[in-house]
C-alpha positions as CSV (number, residue, x, y, z in Angstrom):
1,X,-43.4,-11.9,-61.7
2,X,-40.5,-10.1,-62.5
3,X,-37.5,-10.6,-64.3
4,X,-36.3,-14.4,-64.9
5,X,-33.6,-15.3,-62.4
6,X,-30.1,-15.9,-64.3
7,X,-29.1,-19.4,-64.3
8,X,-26.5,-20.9,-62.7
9,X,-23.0,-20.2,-64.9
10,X,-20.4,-22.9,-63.9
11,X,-17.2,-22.4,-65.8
12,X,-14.5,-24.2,-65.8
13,X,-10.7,-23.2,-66.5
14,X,-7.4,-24.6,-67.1
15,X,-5.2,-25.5,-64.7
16,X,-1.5,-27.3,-64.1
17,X,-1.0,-29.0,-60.8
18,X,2.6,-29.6,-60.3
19,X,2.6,-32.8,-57.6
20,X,5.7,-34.4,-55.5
21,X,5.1,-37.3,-53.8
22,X,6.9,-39.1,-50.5
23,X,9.5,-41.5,-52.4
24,X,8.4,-44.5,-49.9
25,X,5.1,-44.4,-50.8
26,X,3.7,-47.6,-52.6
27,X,3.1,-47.2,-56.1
28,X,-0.4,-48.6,-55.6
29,X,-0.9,-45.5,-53.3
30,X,0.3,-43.2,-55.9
31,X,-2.4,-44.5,-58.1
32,X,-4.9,-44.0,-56.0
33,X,-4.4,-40.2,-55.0
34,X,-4.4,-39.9,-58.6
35,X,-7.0,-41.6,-59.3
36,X,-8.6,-39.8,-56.1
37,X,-7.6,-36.9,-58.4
38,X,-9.6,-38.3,-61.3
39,X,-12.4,-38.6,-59.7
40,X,-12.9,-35.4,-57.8
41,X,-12.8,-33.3,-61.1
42,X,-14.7,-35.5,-63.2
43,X,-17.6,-35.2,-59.9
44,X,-17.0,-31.5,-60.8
45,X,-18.1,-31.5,-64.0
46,X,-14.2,-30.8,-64.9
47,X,-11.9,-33.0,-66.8
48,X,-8.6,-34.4,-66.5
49,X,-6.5,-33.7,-69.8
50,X,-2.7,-35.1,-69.2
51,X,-0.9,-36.8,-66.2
52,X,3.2,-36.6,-66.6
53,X,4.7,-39.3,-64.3
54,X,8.5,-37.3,-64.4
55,X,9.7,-39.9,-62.4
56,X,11.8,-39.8,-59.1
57,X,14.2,-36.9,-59.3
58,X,16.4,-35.1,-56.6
59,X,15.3,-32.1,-54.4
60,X,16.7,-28.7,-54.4
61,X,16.4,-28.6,-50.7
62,X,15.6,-30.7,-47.8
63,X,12.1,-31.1,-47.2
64,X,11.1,-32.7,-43.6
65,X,14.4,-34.4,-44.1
66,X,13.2,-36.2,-47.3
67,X,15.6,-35.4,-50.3
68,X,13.9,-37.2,-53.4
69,X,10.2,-37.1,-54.8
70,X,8.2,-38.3,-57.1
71,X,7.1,-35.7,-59.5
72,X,3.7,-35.3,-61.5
73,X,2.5,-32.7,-63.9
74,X,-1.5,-33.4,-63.8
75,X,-3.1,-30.4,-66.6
76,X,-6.9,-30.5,-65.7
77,X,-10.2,-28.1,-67.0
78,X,-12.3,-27.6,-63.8
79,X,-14.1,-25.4,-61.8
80,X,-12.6,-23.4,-59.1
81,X,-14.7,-25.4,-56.6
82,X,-13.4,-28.6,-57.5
83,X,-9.8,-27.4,-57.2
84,X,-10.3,-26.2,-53.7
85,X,-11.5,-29.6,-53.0
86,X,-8.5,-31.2,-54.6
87,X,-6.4,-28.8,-52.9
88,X,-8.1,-30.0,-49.4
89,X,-7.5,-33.4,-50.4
90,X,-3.8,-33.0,-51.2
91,X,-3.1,-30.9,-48.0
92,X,-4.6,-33.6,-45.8
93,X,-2.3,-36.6,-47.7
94,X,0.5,-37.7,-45.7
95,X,2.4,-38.9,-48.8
96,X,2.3,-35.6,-50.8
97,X,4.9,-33.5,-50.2
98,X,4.4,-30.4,-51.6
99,X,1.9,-29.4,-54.5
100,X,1.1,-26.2,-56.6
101,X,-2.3,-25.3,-58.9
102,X,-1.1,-23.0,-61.5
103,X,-3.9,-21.5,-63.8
104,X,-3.2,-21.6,-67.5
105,X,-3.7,-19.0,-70.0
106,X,-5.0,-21.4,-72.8
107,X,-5.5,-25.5,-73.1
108,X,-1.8,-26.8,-73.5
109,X,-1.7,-29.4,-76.0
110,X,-0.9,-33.1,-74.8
111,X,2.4,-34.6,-76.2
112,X,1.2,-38.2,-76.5
């Protein structure tokens, strides 16, 4: 028989995905790579804690000749697996500009 086999550990940890959108997108398509976003960590077992809309805001540089953004600060608990997806997502979205997962040290609280 032999030892019992460990069981399958999934953690989750907290993360901060800092998200700039193409200024012409619609804002129905903004909502629905969110929401895309949503649903991709909750599928993960993860959750999504806070989404900061900052708004349209001026770049520091050029990118691909676009010079505004919209910004989003999405704070999420999930597993590494379902961040790679949502990174895989966000790389193959023609309206997302740039993004960057940052892992956080502790849950940061929600100023609502």
């Amino acid at each position: 028989m032999g030892p019992p086999r460990p069981k399958e550990v999934s953690t989750t940890s907290n993360y901060e995905i800092m998200l700039l959108l193409n200024p012409e997108a619609e804002p129905a398509r903004q909502t629905e790579i969110l929401d895309r976003i949503k649903k991709t960590s909750t599928d993960g077992g993860g959750s999504v804690d806070n989404v900061e809309e900052w708004g349209k805001k001026r770049l520091a540089y050029e990118i691909d000749h676009i010079r505004d953004a919209f910004y989003y600060v999405i704070t999420l608990t999930i597993s590494a697996a379902a961040l790679d997806e949502i990174s895989r997502i966000l790389r193959i979205t023609d309206e997302v500009i740039r993004f960057m997962p940052v892992a956080l040290k502790e849950k940061v609280a929600s100023e609502s």
